[in-house]
N, C-alpha and C positions, 0 to 999 in steps of 0.2 A: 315708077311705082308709087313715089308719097305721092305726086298729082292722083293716081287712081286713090292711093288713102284717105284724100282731103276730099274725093269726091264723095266717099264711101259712108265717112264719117255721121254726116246728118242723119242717115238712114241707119247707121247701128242707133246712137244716140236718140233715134224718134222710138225706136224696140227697148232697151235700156232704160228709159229716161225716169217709168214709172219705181222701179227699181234702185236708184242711183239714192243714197244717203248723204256722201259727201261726195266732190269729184276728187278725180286722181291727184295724189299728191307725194311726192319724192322724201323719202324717208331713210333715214340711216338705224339698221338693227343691227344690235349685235350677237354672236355665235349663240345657235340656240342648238343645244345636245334635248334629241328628244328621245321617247320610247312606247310603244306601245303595240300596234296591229297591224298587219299588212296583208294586201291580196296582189294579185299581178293582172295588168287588166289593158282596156287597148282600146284607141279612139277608132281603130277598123268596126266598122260595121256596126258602130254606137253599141260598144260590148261594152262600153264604160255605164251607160244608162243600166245597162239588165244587174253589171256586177256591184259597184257602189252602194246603192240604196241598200239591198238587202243588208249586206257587209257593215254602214254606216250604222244601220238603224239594230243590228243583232249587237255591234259595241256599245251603240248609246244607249240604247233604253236599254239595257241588258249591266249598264253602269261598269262593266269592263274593264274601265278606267281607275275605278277607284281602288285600287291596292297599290297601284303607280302614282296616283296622285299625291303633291309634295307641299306642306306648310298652308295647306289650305288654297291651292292655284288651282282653278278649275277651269283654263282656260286649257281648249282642246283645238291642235292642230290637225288638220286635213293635209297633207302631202302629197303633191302629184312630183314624184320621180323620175320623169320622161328618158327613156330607153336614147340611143344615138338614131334610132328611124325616127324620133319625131312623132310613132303613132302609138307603140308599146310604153303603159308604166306600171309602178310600182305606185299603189294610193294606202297611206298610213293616214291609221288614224291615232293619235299617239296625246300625248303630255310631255312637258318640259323634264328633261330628266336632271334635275336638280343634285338628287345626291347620288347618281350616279349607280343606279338599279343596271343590274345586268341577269340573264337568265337564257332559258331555251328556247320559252315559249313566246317572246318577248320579239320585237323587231326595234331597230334603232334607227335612227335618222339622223341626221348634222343639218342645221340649216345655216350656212355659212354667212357670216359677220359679211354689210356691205348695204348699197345703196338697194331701194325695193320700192315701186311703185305700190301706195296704196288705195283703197278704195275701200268703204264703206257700202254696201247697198243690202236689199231683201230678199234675203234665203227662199224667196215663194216655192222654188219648186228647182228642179234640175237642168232645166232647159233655162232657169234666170242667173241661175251660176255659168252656166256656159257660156252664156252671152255676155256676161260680162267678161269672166276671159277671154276672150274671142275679140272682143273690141282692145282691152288692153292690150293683148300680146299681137294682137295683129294689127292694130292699127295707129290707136292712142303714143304706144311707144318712138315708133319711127315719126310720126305728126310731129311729137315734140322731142326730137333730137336726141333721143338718147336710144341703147339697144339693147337687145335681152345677154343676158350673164347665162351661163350655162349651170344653174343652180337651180335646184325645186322650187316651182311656185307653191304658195298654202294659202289656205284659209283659216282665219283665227275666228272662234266661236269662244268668247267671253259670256261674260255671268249677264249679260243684256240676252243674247241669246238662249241661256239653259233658263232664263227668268221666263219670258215670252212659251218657253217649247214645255216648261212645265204648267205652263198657264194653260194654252189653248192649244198644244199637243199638234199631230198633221190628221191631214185627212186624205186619206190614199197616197199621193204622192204631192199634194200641197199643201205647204208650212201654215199657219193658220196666225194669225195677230200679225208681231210687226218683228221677224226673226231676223236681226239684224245679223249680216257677217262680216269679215272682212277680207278683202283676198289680197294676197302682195305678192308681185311678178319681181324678180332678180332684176335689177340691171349693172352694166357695167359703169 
């Protein structure tokens, strides 16, 4: 199966390549208590495409966030929660929960302390975030010897990104300037 990865690989990387900020690189984080929104949703039948976007974009421009928001951190997690099929998850969009906000309306997240593959690339549109997961968790990881942790992968959207998204905003469904993200896959 890596010989089929290594063959694979040039052909994700020629798709990705315009996209790629920094390449992947092995990172140690620690325990991040977050909180904020959730929907339940499923890679069957690209039901993630139709549910996401609307969900992402009714928290973000809608600023949803900010009653959660702590000591001035406007970095915003994306959480993909994957179900034990591998196709069902839970997608939060949440903030670091800091001092520790609890409530009804509220969804929590843990993102457990430990090794995470990262990556830097451009938010252009839904199908450029996919692809880059899709090479990391499928292929990038087993290439280079190491293997996925049973932990949520996220996306961090820092003040580079709400700079850029308040500048030149989307247009239909693609990001518009240079919406940098960053996505980090668990390993063990």
């Amino acid at each position: 199966m890596k010989l089929i990865k290594q063959l694979l690989q040039p052909i994700f990387k020629s798709k990705i390549r315009n996209n790629v900020v920094t390449e992947p690189k092995v990172i140690d984080i620690d325990e991040k208590r977050c909180i904020g929104y959730k929907i339940a949703t499923s890679i069957a039948g690209n039901q993630k495409k139709k549910d996401i976007p609307p969900f992402y974009h009714d928290v973000y421009d809608n600023d949803r966030l900010r009653v959660l928001r702590q000591d001035n951190d406007r970095n915003m997690y994306c959480v993909f929660d994957f179900k034990s099929n591998g196709k069902d998850f839970d997608y939060y969009v949440a903030v670091e929960n800091k001092k520790g906000i609890t409530g009804d309306t509220y969804s929590e997240i843990r993102l457990p302390k430990g090794k995470y593959v990262r990556i830097e690339f451009m938010k252009r549109n839904h199908t450029a975030a996919s692809l880059i997961a899709v090479y990391i968790r499928k292929i990038w990881i087993e290439i280079n010897g190491y293997e996925s942790r049973n932990s949520p992968p996220f996306i961090l959207y820092d003040e580079r990104f709400h700079r850029n998204y308040q500048k030149y905003g989307c247009k239909g469904e693609e990001y518009l300037g240079d919406p940098i993200a960053t996505l980090h896959v668990p390993l063990k």
